[in-house]
C-alpha positions in Angstrom: 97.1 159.0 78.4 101.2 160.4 79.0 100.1 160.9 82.1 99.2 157.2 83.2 101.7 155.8 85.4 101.6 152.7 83.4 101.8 154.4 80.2 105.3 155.9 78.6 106.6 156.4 75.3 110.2 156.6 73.7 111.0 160.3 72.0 113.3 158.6 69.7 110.8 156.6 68.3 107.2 158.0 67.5 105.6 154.9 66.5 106.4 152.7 69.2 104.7 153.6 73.0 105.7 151.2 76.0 103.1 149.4 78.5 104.4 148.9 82.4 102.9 145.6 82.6 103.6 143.7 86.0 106.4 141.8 84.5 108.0 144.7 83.2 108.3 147.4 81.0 106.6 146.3 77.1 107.5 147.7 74.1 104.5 148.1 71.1 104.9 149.2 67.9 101.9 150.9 66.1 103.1 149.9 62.4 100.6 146.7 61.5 99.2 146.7 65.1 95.4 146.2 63.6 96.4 143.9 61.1 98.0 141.7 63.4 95.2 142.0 65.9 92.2 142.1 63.5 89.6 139.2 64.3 87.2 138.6 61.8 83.4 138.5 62.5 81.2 135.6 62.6 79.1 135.1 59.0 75.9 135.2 61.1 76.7 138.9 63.0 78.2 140.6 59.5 74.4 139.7 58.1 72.8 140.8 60.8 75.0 144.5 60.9 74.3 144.6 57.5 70.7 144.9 57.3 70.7 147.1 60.9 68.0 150.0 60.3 71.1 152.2 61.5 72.6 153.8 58.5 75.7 154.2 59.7 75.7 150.4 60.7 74.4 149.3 57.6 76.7 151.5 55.6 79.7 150.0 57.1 78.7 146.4 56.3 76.3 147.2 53.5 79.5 147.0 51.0 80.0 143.2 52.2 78.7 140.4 50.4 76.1 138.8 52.8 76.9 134.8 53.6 74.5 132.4 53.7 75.8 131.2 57.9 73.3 128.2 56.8 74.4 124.4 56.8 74.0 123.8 53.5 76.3 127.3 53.0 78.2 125.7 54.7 78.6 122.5 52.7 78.6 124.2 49.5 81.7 126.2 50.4 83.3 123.2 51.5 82.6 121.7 48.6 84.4 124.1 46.9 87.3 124.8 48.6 86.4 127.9 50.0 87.6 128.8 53.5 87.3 131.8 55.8 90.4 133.5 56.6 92.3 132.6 59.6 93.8 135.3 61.4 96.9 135.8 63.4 94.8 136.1 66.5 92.4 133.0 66.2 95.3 130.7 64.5 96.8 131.2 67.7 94.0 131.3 69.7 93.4 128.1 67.8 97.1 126.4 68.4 96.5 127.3 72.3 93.7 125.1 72.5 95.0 122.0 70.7 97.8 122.9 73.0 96.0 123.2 76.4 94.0 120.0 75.3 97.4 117.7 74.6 99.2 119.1 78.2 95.9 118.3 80.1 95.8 115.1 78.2 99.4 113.9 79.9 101.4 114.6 83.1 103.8 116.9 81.6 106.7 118.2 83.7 108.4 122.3 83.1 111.7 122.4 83.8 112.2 126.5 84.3 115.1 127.9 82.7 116.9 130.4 83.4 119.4 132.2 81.5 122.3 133.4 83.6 124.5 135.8 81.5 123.8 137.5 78.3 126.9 136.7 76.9 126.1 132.8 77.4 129.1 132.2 78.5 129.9 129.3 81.2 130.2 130.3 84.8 129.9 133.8 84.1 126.3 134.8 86.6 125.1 138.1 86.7 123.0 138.1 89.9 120.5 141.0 88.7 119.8 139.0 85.5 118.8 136.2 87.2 116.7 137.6 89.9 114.7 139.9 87.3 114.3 136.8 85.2 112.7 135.2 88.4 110.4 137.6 89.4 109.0 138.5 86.3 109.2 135.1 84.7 106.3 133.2 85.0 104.4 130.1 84.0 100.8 129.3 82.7 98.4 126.7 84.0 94.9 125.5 83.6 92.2 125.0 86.2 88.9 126.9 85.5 90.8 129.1 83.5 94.1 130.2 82.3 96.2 132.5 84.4 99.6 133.6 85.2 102.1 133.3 88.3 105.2 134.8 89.1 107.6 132.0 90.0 108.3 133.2 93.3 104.5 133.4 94.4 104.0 130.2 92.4 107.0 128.6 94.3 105.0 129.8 97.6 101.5 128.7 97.1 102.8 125.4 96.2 104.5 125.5 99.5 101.4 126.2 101.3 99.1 124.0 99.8 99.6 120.2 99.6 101.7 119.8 96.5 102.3 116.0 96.3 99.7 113.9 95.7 99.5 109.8 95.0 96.5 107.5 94.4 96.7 104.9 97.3 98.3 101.9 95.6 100.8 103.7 94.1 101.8 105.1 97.5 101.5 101.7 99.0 104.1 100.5 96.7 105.9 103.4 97.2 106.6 102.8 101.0 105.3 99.5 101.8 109.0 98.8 102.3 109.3 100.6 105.5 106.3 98.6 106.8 107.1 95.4 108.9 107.3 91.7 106.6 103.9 90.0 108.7 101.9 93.5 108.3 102.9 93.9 104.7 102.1 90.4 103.5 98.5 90.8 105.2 98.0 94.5 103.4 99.6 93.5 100.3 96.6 92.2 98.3 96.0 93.7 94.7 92.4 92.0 94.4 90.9 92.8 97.8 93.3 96.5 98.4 92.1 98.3 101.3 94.0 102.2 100.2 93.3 103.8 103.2 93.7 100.9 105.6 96.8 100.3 104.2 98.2 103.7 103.3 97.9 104.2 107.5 99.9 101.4 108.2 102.4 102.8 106.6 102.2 106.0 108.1 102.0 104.5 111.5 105.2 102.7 111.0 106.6 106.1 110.3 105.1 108.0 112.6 108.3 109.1 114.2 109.7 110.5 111.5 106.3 111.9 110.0 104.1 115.1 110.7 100.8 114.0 110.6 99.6 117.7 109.9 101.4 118.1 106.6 99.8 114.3 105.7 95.8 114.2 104.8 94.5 111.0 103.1 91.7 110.9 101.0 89.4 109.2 99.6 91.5 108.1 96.8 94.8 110.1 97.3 97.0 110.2 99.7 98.2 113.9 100.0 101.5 115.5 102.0 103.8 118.5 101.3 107.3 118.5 100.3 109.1 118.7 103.3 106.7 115.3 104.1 108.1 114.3 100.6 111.8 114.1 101.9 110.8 112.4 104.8 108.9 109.6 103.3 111.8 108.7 100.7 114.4 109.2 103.0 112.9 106.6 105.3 112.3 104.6 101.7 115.8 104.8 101.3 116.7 103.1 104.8 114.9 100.6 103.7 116.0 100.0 100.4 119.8 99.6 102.0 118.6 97.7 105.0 117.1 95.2 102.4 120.0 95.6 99.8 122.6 94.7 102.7 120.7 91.9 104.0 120.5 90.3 99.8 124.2 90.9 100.4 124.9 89.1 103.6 123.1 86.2 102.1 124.9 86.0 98.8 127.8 86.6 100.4 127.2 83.7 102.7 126.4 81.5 99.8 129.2 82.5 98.1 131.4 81.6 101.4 129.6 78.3 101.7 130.1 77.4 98.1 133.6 78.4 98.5 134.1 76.2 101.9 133.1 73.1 100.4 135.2 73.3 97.6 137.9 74.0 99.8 137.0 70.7 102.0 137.2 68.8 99.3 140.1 69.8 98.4 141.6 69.3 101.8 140.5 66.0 101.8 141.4 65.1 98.7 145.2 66.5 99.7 145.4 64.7 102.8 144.1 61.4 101.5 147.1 61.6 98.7 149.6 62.5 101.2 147.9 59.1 103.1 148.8 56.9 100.8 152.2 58.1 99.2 150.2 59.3 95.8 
């Protein structure tokens, strides 16, 4: 086992071996490692070990009371306030799952941090902290089943794929903006939507500043990557200040109006005194 490449162990201390892991080098210390790590069994499999025809088998669980695994056990020890142990392991295997149930439940967000100096000091960056930090940092998610990226290769298969993704009315009134006043009043209809009809349009419209391979629409999503991302709101943006400067020429020209006629009056009022000697 010394010999195993991802296997090494510190002289200094002879309770405490280290594991190469693919994230780095782990330390583990042997002191309480099977209590911490001890699962109990199931009622049901203790009672079955302990009437095993093997002695052995039925030696090691034959000095354990056998529990009734029944439902009316079961009620009984309710009843009275009897529990089975909880260990380490499956209270944490426990606060995992009410965990991975709540994220799944919302649309959470991770903001990654990274820690730049040991010292935690400001501006003070120690490049070789921060670049262990990201490639051996990484971040859990749930599909099918739980696994682990490195933030680099996480960073580059969302690249790849098609990151961003909108349902079809909430990309319509994303954008609909940059679509043309007559086509967006005929697309804009809540009650009768047509998604995909009207998610096109829009990408029509934009089709100049768009690549249509980084752009798929579904059936209920419409789905682009992040460079397609920047596109699309910068083109938004456009038209948000195209729209905000034409709400300003016509305040502005109401304002100037307002402002004439009170100034006519005015005049008038002035010369009509100076008329008549007032």
């Amino acid at each position: 086992m010394s010999s195993h490449a991802k296997y090494n162990i510190i002289k200094k201390k002879n309770f405490v071996f280290i594991v190469n892991h693919y994230a780095g080098e782990v330390e583990y210390d042997i002191n309480g490692f099977l209590e911490k790590n001890k699962d109990t069994l199931e009622n049901s499999v203790e009672n079955a070990f302990s009437k095993s025809t093997n002695a052995i088998v039925a030696e090691i669980f034959g000095a354990k009371p056998v529990i009734d695994d029944s439902k009316d056990s079961k009620a009984r020890l309710a009843s009275s306030g009897a529990t089975k142990k909880i260990t380490l392991a499956s209270q944490f295997k426990n606060q995992l799952a009410e965990l991975l149930i709540s994220l799944n439940a919302a649309r959470p967000h991770f903001i990654r941090c990274v820690k730049p100096n040991a010292a935690k000091v400001a501006n003070n960056f120690h490049g070789d902290m921060i670049l262990k930090q990201l490639n051996y940092a990484g971040y859990s998610f749930t599909c099918f089943e739980t696994q682990t990226l490195r933030l680099f290769e996480a960073v580059r298969i969302r690249a790849t794929g098609f990151a961003y993704r909108k349902p079809h009315l909430q990309f319509f009134r994303n954008y609909k903006i940059c679509v043309p006043e007559k086509l967006r009043k005929t697309l804009d209809d809540e009650k009768n939507f047509r998604g995909s009809e009207a998610c096109q349009a829009i990408l029509d419209t934009l089709s100049a500043d768009l690549d249509f391979k980084d752009i798929k629409i579904g059936k209920t999503k419409v789905f682009f990557r992040a460079n397609q991302l920047s596109a699309l709101e910068s083109c938004r943006s456009r038209a948000i200040q195209s729209t905000v400067l034409q709400i300003q020429a016509k305040i502005r020209g109401f304002l100037a109006r307002k402002l004439y006629k009170r100034l006519k009056v005015c005049f008038i009022l002035f010369s009509l005194s100076q008329f008549l000697g007032i």
